[in-house]
Backbone as a chain_set.jsonl record, in Angstrom:
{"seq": "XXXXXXXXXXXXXXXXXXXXXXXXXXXXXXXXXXXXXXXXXXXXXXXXXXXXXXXXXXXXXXXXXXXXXXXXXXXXXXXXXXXXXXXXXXXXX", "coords": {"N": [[61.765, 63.286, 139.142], [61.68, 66.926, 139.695], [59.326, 68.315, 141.399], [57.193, 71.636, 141.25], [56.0, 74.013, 142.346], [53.774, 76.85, 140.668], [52.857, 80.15, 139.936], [50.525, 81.905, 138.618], [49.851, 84.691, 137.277], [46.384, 86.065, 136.434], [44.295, 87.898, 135.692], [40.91, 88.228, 136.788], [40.768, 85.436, 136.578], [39.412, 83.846, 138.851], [36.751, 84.295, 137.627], [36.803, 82.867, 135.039], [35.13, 81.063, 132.532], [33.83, 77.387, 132.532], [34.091, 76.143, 130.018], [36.485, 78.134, 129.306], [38.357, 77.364, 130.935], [38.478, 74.467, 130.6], [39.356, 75.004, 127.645], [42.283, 76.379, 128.349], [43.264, 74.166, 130.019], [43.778, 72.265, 127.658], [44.781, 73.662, 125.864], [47.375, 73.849, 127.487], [48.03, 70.751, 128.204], [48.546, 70.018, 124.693], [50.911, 71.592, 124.545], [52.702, 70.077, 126.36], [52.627, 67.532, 125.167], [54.671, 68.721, 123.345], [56.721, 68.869, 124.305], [59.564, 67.211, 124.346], [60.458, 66.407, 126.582], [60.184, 64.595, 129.561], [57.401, 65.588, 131.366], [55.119, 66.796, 133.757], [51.793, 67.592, 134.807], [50.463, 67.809, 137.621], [48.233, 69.479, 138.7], [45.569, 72.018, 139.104], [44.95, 75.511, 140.744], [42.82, 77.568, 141.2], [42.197, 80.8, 141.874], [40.984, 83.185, 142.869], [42.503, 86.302, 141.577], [44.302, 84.791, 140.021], [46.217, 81.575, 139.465], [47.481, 78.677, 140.633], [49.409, 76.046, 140.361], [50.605, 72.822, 139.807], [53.268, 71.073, 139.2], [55.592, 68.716, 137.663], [59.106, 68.58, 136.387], [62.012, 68.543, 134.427], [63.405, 70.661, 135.141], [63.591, 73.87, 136.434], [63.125, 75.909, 134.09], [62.355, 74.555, 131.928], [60.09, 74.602, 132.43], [59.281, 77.067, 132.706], [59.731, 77.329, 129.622], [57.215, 75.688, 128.891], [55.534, 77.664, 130.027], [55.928, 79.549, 128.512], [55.991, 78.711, 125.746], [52.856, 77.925, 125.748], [51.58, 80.318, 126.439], [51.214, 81.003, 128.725], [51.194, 82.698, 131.533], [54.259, 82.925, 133.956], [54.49, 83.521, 136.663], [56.117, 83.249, 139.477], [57.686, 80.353, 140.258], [58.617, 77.666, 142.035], [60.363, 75.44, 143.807], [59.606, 72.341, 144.97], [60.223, 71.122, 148.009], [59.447, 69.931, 150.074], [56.582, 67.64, 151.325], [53.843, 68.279, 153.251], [51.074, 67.062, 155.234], [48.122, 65.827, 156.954], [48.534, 63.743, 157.951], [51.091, 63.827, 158.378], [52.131, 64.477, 161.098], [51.942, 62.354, 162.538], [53.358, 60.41, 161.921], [56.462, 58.506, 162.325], [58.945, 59.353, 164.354]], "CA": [[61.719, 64.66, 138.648], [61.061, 67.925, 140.621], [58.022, 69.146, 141.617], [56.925, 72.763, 141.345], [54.588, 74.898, 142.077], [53.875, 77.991, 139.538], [51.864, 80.84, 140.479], [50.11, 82.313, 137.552], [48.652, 86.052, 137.684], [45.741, 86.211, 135.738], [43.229, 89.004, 136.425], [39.714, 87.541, 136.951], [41.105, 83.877, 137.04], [38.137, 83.099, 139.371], [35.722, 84.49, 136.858], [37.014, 82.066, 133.933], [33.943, 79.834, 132.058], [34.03, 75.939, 132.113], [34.859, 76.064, 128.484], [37.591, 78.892, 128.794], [39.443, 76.46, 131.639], [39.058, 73.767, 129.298], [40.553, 75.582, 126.383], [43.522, 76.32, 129.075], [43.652, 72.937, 130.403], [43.516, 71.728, 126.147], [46.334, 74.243, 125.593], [48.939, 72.854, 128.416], [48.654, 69.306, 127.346], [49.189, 70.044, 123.887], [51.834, 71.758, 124.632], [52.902, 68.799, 127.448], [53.039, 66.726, 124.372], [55.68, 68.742, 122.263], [58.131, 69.831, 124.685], [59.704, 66.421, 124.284], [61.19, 65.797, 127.597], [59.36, 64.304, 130.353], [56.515, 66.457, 132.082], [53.811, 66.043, 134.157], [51.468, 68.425, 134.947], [49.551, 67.105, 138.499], [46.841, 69.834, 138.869], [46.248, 73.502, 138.82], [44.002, 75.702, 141.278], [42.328, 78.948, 140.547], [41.877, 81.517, 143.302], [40.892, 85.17, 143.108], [43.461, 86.856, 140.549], [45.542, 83.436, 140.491], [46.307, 80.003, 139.111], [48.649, 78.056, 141.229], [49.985, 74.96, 139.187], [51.628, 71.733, 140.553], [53.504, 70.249, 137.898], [56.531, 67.734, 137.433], [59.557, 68.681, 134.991], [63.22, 68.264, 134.701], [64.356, 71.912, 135.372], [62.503, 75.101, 136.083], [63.981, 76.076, 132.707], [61.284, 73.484, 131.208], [58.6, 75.432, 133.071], [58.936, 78.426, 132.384], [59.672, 76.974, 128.478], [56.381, 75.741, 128.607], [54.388, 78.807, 130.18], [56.163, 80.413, 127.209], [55.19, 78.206, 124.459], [51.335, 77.98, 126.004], [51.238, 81.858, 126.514], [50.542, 81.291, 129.965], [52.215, 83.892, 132.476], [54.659, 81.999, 135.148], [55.123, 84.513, 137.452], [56.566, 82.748, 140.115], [58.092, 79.014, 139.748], [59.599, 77.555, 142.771], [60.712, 74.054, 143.563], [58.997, 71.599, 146.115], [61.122, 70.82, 149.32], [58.362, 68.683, 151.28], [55.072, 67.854, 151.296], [52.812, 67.966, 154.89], [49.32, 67.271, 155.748], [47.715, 66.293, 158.498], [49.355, 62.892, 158.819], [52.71, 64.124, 158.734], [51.913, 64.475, 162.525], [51.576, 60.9, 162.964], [55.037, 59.546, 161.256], [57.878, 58.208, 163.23], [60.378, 60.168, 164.304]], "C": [[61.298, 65.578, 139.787], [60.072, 67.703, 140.942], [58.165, 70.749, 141.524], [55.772, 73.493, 140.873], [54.654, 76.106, 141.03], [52.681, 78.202, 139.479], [51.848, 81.845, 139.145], [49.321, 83.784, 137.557], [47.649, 86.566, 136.309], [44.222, 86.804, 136.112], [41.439, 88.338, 136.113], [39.572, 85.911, 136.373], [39.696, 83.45, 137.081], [36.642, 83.351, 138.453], [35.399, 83.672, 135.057], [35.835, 80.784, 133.682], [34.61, 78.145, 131.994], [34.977, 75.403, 130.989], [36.264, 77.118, 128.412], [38.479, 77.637, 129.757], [39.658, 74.93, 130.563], [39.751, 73.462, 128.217], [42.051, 75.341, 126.945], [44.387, 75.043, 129.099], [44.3, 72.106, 128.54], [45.041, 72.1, 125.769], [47.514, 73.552, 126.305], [48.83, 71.666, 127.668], [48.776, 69.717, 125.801], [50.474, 70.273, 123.879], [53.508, 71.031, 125.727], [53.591, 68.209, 126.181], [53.93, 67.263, 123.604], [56.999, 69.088, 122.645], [59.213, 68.591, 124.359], [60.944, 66.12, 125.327], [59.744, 65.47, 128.555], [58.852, 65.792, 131.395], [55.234, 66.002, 132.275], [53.141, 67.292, 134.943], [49.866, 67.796, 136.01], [48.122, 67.898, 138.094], [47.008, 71.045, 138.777], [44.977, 74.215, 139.773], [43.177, 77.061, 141.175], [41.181, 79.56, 141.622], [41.774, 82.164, 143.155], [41.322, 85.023, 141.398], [44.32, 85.472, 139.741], [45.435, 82.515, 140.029], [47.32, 79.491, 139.887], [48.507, 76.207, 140.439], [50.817, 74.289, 139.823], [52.39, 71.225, 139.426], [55.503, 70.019, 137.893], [57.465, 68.068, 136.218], [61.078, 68.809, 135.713], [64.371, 69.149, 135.314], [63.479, 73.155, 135.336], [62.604, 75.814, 134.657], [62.511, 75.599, 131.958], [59.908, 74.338, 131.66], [58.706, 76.334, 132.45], [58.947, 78.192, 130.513], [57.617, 76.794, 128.077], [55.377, 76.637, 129.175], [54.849, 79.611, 128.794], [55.422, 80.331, 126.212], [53.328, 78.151, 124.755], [50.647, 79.168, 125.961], [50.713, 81.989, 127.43], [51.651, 82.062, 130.765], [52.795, 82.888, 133.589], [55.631, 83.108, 135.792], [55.817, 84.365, 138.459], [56.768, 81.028, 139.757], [59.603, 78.946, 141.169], [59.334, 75.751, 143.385], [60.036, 73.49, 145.213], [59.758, 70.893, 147.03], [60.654, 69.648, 149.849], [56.826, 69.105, 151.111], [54.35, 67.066, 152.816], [51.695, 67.639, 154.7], [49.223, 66.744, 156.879], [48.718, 64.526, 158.961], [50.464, 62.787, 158.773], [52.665, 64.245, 160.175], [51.924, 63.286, 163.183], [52.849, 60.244, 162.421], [55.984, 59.478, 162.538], [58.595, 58.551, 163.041], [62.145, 59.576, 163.604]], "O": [[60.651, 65.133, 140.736], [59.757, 66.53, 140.741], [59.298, 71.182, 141.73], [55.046, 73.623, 139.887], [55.77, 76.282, 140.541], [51.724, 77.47, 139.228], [52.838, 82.431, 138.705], [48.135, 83.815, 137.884], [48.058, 87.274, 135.388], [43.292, 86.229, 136.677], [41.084, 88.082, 134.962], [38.58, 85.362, 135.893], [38.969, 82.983, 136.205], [35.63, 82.671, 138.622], [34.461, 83.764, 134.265], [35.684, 79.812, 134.422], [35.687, 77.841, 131.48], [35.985, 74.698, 130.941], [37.072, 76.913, 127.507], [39.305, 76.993, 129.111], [40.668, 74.516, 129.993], [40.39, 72.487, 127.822], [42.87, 74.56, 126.459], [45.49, 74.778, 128.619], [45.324, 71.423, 128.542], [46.026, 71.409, 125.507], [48.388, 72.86, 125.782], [49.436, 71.511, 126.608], [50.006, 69.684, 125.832], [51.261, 69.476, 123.369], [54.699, 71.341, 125.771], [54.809, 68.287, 126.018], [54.341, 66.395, 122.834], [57.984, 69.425, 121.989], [60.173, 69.214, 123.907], [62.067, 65.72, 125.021], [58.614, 65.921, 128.364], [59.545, 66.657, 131.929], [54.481, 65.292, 131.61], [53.864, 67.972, 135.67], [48.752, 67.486, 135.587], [47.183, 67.401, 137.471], [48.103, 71.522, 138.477], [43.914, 73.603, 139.672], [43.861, 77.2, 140.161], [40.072, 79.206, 142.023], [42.927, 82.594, 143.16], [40.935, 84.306, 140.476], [44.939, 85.704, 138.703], [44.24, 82.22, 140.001], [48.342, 80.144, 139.676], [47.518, 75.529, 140.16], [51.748, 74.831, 140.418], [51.609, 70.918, 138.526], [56.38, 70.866, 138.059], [56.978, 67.95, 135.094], [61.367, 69.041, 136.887], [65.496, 68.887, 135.741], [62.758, 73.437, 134.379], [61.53, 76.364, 134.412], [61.72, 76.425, 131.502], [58.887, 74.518, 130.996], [58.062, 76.385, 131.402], [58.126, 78.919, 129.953], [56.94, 77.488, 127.318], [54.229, 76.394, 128.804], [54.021, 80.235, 128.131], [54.596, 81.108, 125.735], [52.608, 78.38, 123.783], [49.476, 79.28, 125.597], [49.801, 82.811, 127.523], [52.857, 81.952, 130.544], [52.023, 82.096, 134.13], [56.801, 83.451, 135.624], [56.426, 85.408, 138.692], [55.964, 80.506, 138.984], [60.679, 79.521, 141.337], [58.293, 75.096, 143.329], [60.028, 74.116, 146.272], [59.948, 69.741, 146.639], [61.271, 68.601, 150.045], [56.182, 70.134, 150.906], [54.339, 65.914, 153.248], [51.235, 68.101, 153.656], [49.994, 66.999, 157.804], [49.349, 64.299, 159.993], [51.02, 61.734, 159.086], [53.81, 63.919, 160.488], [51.914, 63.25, 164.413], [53.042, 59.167, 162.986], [56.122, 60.275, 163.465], [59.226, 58.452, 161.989], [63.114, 60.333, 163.653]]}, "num_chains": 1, "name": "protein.A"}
């Protein structure tokens, strides 16, 4: 399956309680569980204004389906090419 990231604009993000990310987090997988195609939802990171969201699904279509059904905003949704870090520097050419 893809990957893709999905950048979430949500105004005082970084100011969100334990229990409200919880709720969040509570909400996606429910809604994980009814889309009834495969999805996988790695991790999600919460910066400033911002949520950025890693997550696994068959078609951006499916994404943005489920920011719909969750009532989460998917303001951007774009597909994963390659993934670097530091020992991508070290691989054989």
């Amino acid at each position: 399956m893809p990957t893709y990231l999905v950048e979430r604009n949500i105004p005082g993000a970084n100011m969100l309680t334990p229990q409200e990310l919880r709720e969040i987090a509570a909400k996606s997988n429910a809604v994980v569980e009814g889309l009834g195609v495969p999805y996988l939802w790695h991790q999600s990171y919460v910066a400033g204004d911002k949520i950025y969201c890693v997550h696994e699904a068959d078609s951006v279509e499916t994404i943005y389906r489920h920011a719909k059904e969750g009532g989460f905003p998917a303001d951007l949704v774009v597909e994963v090419s390659a993934i670097i870090g530091p020992e991508t520097a070290n691989l054989a050419a």
